[in-house]
C-alpha positions in Angstrom: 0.0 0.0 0.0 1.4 2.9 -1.1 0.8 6.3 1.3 -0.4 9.7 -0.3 -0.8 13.0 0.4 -3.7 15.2 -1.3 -3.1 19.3 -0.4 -5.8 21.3 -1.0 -4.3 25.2 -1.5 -6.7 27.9 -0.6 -7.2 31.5 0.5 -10.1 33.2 1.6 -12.6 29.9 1.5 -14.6 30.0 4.3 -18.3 29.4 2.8 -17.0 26.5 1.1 -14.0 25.0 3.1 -15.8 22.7 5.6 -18.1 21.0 3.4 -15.6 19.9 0.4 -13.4 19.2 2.8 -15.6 16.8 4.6 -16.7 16.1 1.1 -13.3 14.7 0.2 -12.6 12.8 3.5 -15.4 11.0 3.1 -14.7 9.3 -0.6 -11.3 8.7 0.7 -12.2 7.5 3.8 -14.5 5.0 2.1 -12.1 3.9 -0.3 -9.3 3.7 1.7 -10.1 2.3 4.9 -6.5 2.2 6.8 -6.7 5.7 7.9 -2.8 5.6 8.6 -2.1 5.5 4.8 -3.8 8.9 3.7 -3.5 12.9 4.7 -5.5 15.7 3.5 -3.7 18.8 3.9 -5.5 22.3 3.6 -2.8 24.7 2.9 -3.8 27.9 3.8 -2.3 30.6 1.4 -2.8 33.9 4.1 -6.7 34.0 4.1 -8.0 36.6 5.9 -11.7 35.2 6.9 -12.4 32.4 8.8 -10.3 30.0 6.8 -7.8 28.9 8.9 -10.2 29.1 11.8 -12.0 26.4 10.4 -9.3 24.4 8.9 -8.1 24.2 12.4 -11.0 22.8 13.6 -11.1 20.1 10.6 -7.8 19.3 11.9 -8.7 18.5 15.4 -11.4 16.6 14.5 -10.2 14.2 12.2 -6.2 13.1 12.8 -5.8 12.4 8.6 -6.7 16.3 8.3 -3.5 18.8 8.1 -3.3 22.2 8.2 0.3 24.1 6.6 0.0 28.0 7.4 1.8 29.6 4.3 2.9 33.2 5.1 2.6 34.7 2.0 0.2 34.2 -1.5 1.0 32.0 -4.1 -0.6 28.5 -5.4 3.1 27.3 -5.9 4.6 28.4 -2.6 1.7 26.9 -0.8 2.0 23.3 -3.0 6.2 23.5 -2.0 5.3 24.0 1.3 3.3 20.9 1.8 5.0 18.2 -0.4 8.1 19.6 0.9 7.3 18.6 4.5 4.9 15.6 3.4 6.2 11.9 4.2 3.7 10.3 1.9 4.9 8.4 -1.2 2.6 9.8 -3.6 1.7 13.9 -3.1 -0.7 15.9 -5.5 -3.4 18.9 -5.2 -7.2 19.2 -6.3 -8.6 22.5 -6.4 -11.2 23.2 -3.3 -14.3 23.0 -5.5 -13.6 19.5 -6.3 -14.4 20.5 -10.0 -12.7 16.7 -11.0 -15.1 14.3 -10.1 -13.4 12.5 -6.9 -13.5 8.8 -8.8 -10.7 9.8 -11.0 -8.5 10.0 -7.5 -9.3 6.0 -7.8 -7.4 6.7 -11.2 -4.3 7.8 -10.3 -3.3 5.8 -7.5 -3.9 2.9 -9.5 -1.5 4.7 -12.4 1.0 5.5 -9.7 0.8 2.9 -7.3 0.4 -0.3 -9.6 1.2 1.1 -12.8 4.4 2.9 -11.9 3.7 6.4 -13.6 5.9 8.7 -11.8 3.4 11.7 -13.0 -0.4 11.8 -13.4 -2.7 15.2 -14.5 -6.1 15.6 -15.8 -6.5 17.0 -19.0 -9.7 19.0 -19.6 -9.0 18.9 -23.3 -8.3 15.0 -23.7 -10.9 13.6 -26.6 -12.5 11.7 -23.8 -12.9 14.3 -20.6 -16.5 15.9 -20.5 -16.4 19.3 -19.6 -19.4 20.9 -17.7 -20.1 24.8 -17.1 -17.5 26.1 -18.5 -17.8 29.6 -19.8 -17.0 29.9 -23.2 -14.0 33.0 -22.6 -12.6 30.3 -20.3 -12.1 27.5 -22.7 -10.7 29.2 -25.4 -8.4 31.1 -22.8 -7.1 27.8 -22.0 -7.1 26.2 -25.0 -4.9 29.2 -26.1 -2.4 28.8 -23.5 -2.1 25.5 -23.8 -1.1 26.1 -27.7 1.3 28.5 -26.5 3.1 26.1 -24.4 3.1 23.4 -27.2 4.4 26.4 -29.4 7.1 28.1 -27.2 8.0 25.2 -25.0 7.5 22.5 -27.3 5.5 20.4 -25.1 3.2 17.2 -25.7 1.0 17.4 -22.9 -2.6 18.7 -23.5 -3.7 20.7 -19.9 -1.2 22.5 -18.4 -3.1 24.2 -16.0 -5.9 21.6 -14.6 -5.6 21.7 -11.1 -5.9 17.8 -10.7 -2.0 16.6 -10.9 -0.1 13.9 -9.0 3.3 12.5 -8.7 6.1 9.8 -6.8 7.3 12.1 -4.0 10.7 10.6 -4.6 10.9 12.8 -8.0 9.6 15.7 -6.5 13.2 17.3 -5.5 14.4 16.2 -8.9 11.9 18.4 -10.4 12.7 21.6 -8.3 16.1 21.2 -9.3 15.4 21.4 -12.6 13.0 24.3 -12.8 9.7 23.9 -11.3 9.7 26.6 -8.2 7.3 29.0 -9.5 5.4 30.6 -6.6 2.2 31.2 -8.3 -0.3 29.0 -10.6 2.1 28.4 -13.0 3.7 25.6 -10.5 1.7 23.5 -11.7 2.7 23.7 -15.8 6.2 23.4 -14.5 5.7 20.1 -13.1 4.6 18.5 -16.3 7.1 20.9 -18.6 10.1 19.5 -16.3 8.4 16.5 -16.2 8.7 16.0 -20.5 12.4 17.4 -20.2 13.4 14.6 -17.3 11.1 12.1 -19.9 9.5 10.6 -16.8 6.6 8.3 -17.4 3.5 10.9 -17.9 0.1 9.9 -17.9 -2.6 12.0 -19.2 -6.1 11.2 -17.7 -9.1 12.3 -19.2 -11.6 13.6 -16.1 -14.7 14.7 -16.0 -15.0 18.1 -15.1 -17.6 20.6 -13.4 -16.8 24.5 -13.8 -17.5 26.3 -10.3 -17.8 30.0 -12.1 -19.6 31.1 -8.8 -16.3 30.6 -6.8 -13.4 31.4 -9.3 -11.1 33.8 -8.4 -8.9 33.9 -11.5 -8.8 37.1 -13.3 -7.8 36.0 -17.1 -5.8 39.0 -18.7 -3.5 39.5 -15.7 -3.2 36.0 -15.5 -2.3 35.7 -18.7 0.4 38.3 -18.6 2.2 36.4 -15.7 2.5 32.9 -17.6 3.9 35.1 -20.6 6.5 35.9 -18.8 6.4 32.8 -16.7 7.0 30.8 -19.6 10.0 33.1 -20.7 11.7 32.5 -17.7 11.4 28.8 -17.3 12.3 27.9 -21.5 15.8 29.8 -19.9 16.2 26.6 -18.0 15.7 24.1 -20.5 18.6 21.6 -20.1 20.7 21.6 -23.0 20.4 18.4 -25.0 23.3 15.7 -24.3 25.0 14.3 -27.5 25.3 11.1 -28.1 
């Protein structure tokens, strides 16, 4: 039995927090009974509400909830935080609204634990993933960016920026080294970028998917502007190609 840790990053989620949470420890719970195998770990990314408050709580309640207090703001700094102090064999994140229906965890454990993958994302733009409630503006954003990475980086995965991703812990360190220590959302294209260049075994999962536009915070056009220059920075790091 292999041991995971699932972090949860979030900032200023306390109308939704407890209930996906609980949501969450449930379906894992039920799945996998041992509770001494599995953590959930709410990383809070400086909230100022009643998030931690309440993540605190979850915490005291149930022994396979964690809370990571992460001084400052950033999706990245809050996943390097928690993997970086995790035990666990396999680490990974889900967004909060549980937008990737929770069977497809069933998915990846399988692909990592029995399979051997040393990476696993969801990809909202496989030919198989059903997409639900996603605004229009939204879809082609990403299926823009995603062009851009194929374009500029020269990439073969499909979703760089799905937040449903998992990997061997053992190659997370590996993958720092190389380049993937963004702070912000763009973390989590890093991984699988680094990922290609390291040529670890990949596996792209197609995932049904359910937009939660009520509860998004991400502001396209500025967001856009930092994985520009994101992307600049990190194709700088490219290792140079070994001859043979």
């Amino acid at each position: 039995m292999k041991s995971f840790d699932i972090t949860i990053p979030v900032l200023n989620e306390e109308e939704t927090l407890e209930k996906n949470v609980k949501t969450l420890y449930f379906f894992i719970q039920q799945h996998f009974p041992n509770r001494s195998d599995w953590q959930i770990t709410i990383a809070d990314n400086g909230s100022t509400d009643k998030t931690r408050e309440i993540a605190t709580t979850l915490s005291e309640e149930h022994q396979e909830i964690n809370l990571v207090a992460v001084p400052k703001r950033g999706v990245g700094l809050a996943l390097k935080t928690s993997w970086g102090q995790s035990q666990a064999d396999i680490v990974g994140y889900m967004d909060l609204d549980l937008a990737t229906d929770l069977p497809h965890f069933l998915e990846v454990y399988e692909a990592i634990a029995v399979e051997n993958y040393d990476l696993v994302y969801g990809s909202r733009l496989h030919p198989n993933s059903k997409v639900i409630n996603r605004p229009f503006k939204r879809e082609v954003a990403s299926r823009i960016f995603n062009k851009l990475l194929k374009l500029y980086l020269g990439v073969q995965f499909s979703d760089g920026m799905c937040g449903f991703k998992f990997l061997k812990r053992e190659i997370y360190p590996k993958l720092r080294q190389v380049g993937a220590e963004n702070d912000g959302w763009f973390f989590s294209t890093e991984l699988l970028t680094v990922g290609e260049w390291l040529n670890l075994k990949i596996k792209e999962l197609p995932i049904t998917w359910t937009d939660d536009t009520s509860s998004s915070k991400v502001k396209i056009l500025p967001l856009a502007k930092r994985y520009i220059r994101s992307m600049i920075e990190l194709k700088k790091k490219k290792p140079l190609p070994i001859n043979e």
